[in-house]
C-alpha positions in Angstrom: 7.8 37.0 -12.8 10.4 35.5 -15.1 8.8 32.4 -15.9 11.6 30.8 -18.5 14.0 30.6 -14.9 11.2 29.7 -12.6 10.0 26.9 -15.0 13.7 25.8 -15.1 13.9 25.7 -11.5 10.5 23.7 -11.3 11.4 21.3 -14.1 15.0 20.7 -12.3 13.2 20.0 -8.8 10.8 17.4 -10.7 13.2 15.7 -12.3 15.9 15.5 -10.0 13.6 14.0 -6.8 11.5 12.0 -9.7 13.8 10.9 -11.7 15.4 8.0 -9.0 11.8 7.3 -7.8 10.9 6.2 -11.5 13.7 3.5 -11.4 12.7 2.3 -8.3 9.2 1.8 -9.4 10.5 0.3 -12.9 12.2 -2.5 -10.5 8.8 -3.8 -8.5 6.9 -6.6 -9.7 3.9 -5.4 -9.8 1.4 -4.5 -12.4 1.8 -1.6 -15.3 -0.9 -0.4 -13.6 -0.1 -0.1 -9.9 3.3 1.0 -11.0 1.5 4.3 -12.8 -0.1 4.6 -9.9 2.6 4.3 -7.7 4.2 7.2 -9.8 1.4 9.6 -10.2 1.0 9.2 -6.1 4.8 10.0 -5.8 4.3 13.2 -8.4 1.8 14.4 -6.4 3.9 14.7 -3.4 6.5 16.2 -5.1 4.0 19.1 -6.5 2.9 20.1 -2.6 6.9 19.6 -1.6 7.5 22.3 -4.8 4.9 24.9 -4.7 5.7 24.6 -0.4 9.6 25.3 -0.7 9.3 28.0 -4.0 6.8 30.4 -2.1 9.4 30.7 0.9 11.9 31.5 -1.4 10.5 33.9 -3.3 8.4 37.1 -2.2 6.0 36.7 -4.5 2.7 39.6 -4.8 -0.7 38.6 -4.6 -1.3 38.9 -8.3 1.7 36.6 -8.9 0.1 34.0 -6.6 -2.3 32.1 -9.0 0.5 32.5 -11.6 2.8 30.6 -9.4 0.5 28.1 -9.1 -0.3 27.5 -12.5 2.8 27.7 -13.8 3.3 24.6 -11.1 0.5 22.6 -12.1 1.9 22.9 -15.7 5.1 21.8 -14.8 3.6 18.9 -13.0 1.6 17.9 -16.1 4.7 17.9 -18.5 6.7 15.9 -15.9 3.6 13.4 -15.2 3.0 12.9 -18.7 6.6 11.9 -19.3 7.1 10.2 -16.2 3.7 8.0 -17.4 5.0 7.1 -21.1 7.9 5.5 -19.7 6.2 3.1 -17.6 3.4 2.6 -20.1 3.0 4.1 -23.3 -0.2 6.6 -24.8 -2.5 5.4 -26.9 -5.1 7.5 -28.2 -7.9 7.3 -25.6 -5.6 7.3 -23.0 -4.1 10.2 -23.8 -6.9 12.3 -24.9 -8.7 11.1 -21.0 -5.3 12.2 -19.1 -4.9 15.3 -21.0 -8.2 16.1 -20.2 -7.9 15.5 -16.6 -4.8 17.8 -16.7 -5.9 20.5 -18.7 -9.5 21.0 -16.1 -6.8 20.7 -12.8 -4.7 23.7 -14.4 -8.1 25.5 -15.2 -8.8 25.7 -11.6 -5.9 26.1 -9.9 -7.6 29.8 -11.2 -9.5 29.1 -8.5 -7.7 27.9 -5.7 -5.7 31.1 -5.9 -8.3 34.1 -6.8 -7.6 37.1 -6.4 -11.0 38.2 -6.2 -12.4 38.4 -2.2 -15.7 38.1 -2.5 -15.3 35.0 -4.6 -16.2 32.0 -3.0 -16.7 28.2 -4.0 -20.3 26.8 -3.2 -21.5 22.9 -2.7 -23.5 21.6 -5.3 -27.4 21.6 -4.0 -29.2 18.3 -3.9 -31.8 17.3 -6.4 -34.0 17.4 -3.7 -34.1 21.4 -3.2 -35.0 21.4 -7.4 -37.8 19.1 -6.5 -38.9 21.4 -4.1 -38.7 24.5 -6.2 -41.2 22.5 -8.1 -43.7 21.9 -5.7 -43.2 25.6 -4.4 -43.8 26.8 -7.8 -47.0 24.7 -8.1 -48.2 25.7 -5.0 -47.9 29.3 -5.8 -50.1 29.0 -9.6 -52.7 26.6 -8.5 -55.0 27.5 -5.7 -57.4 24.6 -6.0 -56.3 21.9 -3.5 -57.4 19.1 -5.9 -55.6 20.0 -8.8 -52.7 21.0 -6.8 -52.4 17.4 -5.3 -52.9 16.2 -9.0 -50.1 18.2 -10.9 -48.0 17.4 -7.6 -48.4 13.9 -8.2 -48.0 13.7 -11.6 -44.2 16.0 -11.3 -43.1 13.4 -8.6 -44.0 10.4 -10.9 -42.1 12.4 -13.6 -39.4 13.2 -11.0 -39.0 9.2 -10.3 -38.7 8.1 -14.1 -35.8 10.7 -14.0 -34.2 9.4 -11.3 -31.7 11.8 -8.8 -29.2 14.2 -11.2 -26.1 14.7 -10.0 -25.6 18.3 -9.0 -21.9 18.7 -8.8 -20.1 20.2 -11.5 -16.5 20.9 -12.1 -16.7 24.4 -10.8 -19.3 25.9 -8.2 -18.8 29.3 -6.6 -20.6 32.6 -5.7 -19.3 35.9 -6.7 -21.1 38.3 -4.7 -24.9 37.0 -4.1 -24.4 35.5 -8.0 -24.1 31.9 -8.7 -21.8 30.5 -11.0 -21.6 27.1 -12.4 -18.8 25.5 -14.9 -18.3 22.6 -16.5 -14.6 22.0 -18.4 -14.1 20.4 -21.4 -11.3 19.5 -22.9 -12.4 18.5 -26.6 -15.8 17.9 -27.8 -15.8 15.1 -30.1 -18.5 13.9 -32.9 -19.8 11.1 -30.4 -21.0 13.2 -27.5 -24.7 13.1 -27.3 -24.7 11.4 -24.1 -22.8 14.1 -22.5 -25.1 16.8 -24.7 -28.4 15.2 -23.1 -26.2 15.3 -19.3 -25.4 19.1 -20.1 -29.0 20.3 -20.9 -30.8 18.0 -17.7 -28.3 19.5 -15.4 -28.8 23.5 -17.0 -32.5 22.7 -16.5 -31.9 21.8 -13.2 -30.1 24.4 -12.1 -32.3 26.7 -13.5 -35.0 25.7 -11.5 -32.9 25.6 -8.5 -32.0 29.3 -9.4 -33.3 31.2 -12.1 -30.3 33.9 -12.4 -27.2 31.3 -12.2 -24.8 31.6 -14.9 -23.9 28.8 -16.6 -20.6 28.4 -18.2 -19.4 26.0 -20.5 -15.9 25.9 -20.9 -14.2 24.1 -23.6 -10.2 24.0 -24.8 -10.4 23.4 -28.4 -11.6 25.9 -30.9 -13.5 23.9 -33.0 -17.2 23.1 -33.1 -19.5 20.2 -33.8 -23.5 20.1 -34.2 -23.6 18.9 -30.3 -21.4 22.2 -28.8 -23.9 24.0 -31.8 -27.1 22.5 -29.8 -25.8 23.4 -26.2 -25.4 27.0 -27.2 -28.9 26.9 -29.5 -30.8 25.9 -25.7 -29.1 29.3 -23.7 -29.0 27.4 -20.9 -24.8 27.3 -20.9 -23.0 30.5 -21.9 -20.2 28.4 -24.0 -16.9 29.6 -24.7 -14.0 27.7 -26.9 -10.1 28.2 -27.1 -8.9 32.1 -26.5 -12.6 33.2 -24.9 -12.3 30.6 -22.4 -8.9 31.6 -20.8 -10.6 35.1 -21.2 -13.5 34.5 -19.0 -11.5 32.6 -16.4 -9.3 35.7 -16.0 -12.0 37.7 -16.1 -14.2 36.0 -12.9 -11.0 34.8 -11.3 -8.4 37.9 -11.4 -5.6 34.6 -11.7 -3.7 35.6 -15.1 -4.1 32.3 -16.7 -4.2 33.9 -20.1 -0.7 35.1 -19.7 0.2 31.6 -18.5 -1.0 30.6 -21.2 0.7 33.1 -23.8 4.2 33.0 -22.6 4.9 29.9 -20.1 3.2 26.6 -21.9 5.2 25.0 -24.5 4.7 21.3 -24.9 6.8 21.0 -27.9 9.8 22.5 -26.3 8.9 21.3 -22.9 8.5 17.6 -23.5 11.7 15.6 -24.6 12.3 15.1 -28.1 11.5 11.5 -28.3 8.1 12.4 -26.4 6.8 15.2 -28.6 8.1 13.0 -31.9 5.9 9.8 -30.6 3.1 12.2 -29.9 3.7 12.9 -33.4 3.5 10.4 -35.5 0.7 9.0 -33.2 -1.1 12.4 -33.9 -1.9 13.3 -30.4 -0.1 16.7 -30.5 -3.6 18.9 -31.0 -4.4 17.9 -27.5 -1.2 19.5 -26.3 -3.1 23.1 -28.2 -3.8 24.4 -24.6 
């Protein structure tokens, strides 16, 4: 696949059905905000429109699939990122939130093309059925009705100070009769114990739900803090930062990310020169490290 043309042709297509639809939405008076969404709604069309009309044209092999997909959705987040600073500038939070969003949506576009057959996305189980592996597990050790109604009570009462954990993760799927669960990160920052004590309930959780699930933690940046540190310290999450995780998306998906990755993403060159200089001095560039 020669992905220098094919990323020409996709960047061509963008701009030249996007490019009048962004003056259009310049002109309404409306909000900053509706007109971003406006855009991003009009991007997202033209994305489908794209991958649609490139896959008739070219005869593309199975393995090339996911790569044409990818190297789509990376085209699209170069164009919506541009598209976005002209109706209304980055700042940091912003930016670091929409690059995020990005960066997981490429990650599984892995997915939505595998190559592997007996690969298949799962729902996320209620909180219910690891309630249940609870009482099962009770029932199973303690023989005496008594205490069994007593260490039942006192796991619901537990149970109800908890409250109902959300399941559902950012990637759910079975290989085979395994399960596999992922959660995407984009960067971990030094504020994220919230998201640390989120991490370890739901690993617990699933855990209980089924013993032998993987866990994955998948993070973009290479870099590590003392809250990644204590997520790999509890082995609940497998983690994996920067090279390993394109590694072990290739390696459960078949997709080719990691050659996506080497040889078709280049923000700096990708992004116009005004772009990638305001990115610049408003040092926002390391998110662009993909």
């Amino acid at each position: 696949m020669d992905y220098k043309n094919l990323k020409d042709e996709i960047f061509t297509y963008f701009y030249t059905k996007g490019a009048p639809i962004l003056e259009d939405i310049k002109k309404k008076n409306i909000t900053v905000n509706l007109k971003t969404k406006a855009m991003q709604s009009s991007i997202d069309v033209l994305k489908t429109e794209i991958g649609y009309e490139l896959r008739r044209k070219y005869a593309l092999s199975i393995e090339d699939v996911a790569k044409f997909y990818m190297l789509v959705q990376y085209c699209y987040t170069v164009f919506s990122l541009e598209m976005r600073q002209q109706l209304w500038p980055y700042e940091y939070m912003s930016f670091s939130r929409r690059n995020g969003e990005l960066w997981e949506r490429f990650c599984k576009a892995a997915w939505d093309y595998t190559t592997m057959p007996n690969l298949k996305r799962i729902e996320a189980p209620h909180f219910s059925q690891v309630q249940n592996a609870f009482t099962s597990s009770i029932n199973n050790i303690i023989s005496n009705a008594d205490e069994k109604a007593n260490v039942i009570n006192i796991t619901n009462t537990i149970f109800n100070l908890v409250g109902d954990i959300n399941m559902i993760e950012d990637e759910m799927f079975k290989i085979g009769s395994n399960n596999y669960i992922i959660d995407f990160k984009s960067g971990f920052g030094s504020n994220e114990k919230g998201n640390t004590l989120r991490l370890l309930a739901v690993g617990q959780a699933y855990k209980h739900w089924d013993p032998k699930v993987t866990l994955l933690f998948l993070v973009r940046q290479e870099e590590n803090n003392n809250y990644l540190e204590k997520i790999k310290r509890s082995n609940l999450w497998e983690v994996h930062c920067g090279d390993s995780t394109y590694r072990k998306i290739d390696e459960l998906t078949g997709s080719g990310i990691s050659d996506i990755r080497e040889n078709a993403i280049d923000f700096e060159n990708d992004l116009s020169p005004q772009f990638w200089q305001y990115l610049t001095q408003n040092n926002l560039t390391h998110y662009l490290k993909w």
